[in-house]
N, C-alpha and C positions, 0 to 999 in steps of 0.2 A: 707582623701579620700572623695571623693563625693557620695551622696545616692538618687537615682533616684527612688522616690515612687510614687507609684499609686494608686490612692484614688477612688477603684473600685466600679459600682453598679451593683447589679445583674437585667437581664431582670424581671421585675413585670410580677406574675405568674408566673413564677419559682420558684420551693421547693429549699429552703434553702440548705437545705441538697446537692440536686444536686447540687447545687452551689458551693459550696465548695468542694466537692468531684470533678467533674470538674474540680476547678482552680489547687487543690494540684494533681493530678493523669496524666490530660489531659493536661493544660495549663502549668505548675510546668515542666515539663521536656520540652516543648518547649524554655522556657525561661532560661535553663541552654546550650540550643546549642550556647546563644548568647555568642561569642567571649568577652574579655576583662574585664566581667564581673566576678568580683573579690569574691561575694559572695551576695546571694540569701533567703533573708527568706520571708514567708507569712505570715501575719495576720492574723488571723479568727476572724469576730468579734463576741466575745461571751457574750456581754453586752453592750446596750449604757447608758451612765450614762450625768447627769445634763449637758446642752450646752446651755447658754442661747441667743448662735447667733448663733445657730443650721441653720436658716432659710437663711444661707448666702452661703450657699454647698448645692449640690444634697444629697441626702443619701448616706452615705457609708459604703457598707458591708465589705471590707475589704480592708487593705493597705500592700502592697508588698513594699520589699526594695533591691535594686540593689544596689548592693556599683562599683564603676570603681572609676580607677586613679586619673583621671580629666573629669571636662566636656567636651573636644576634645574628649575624650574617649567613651562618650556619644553617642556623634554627628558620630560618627567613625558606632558606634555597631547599633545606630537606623538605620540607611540605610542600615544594610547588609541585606539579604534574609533569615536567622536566624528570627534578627523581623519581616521580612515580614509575615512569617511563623507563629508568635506571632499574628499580625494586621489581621489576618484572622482569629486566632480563637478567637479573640476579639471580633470580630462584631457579631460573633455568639453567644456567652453567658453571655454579658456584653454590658448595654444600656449606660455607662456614663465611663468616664474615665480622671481624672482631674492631671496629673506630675506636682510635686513638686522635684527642684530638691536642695538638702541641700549640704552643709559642715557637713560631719560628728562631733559632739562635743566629747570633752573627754567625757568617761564614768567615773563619779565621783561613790565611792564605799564607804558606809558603811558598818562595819563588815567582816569576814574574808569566809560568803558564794562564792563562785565560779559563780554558776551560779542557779537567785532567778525563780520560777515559776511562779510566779506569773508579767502577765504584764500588764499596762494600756499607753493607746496613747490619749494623748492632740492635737490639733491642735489648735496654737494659733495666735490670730491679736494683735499686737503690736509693739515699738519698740525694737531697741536691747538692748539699757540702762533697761529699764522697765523688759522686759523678762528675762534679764541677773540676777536684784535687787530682782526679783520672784523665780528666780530659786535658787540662795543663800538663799536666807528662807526657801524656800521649802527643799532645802537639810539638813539645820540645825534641823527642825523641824522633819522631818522623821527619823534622826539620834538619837536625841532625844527620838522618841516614837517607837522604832525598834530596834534589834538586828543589823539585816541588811536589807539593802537598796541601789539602785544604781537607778541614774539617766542619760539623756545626752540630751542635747540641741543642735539639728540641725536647724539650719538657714535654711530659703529658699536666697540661694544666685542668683536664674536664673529664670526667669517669662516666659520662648520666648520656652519651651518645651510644645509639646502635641502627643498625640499616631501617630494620621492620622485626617487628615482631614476629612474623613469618618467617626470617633467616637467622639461622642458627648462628651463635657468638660463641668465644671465648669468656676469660675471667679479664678483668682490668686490671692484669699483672705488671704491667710495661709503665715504669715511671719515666723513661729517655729512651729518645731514637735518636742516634749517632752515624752521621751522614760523613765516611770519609772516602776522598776522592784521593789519586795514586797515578802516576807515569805509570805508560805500556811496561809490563814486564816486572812491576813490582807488586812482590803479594802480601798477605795482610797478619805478617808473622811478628812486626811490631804490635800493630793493634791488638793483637791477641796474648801475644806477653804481657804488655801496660794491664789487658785486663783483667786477666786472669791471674793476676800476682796481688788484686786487689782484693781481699777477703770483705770486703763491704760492696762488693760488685758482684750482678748475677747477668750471665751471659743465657736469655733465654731465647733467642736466633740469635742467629750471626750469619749473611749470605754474600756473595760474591753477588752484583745485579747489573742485568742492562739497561741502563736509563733511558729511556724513552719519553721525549719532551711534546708533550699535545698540544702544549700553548704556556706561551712567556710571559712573564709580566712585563 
């Protein structure tokens, strides 16, 4: 499946809190009328941790993920009046908005957890060989120093998406979004060594987040 996220910023001078509250209450059920979309979660961001090409993105308060079919599927659902409906309460409490659209990756799974609480999201620059050779370490090592652990590696496979011309973007800096999940009480100091000892890897976010599931496939 394909995962159409959005690498969202809140209006400066906006409380947090409203912010979020907002996206999951107000925005969150707008974004379930859209047709074809398969399944819906939001991010909250509830830490940002070490990014040393931070300065290559606008801020991002939170990342939404839309899974569809394919990207026809995409292209099908942004032009209905569903997103229209979306692209207008966008503009009102959200100053940046930057679509990344991936290949969903296996989710590789240590230990016999179901489903871990704890999540953090990578945003990463690099190749696919590189990311790939990262991401096999990284899983071997977390295996290692964990009961259980799950990770998955989404490519950005399509550069040519954005909200509306009217909402402000980013650069299409992000070649992999790196989804790893962790037991209560473990933090993400592996992940961050694997990546950061990797000079073919650029860490431009890295956030501690609260998953929030609006709909499952």
């Amino acid at each position: 499946m394909i995962i159409r996220s959005g690498l969202i910023r809140n209006r400066d001078g906006i409380d947090f809190a409203a912010f979020s509250r907002h996206w999951r209450q107000v925005h969150g059920p707008l974004a379930l009328r859209v047709e074809a979309m398969r399944a819906y979660r939001q991010n909250h961001i509830v830490a940002r941790l070490p990014a040393p090409r931070g300065d290559r993105l606008h801020r991002v308060d939170g990342i939404s993920q839309l899974w569809f079919d394919d990207v026809e599927s995409i292209r099908v659902a942004m032009a209905s009046p569903e997103q229209q409906a979306c692209i207008e309460d966008i503009r009102g409490f959200l100053s940046d908005v930057t679509i990344l659209i991936q290949q969903e990756g296996a989710l590789r799974r240590h230990g016999e957890a179901d489903r871990l609480p704890v999540k953090f999201i990578y945003l990463l620059e690099g190749s696919e060989t590189a990311i790939r050779a990262v991401a096999e370490t990284l899983f071997a090592d977390l295996a290692a120093g964990s009961d259980d652990a799950a990770i998955r590696v989404n490519p950005v496979i399509d550069r040519n998406f954005s909200v509306d011309p009217t909402v402000s973007a980013g650069g299409q800096v992000i070649d992999t979004v790196l989804e790893v999940w962790l037991p209560e009480g473990i933090d993400d100091a592996i992940a961050q060594r694997v990546l950061t000892e990797s000079p073919q890897i650029g860490i431009v976010g890295a956030f501690r987040v609260d998953e929030a599931i609006l709909k499952s496939t």
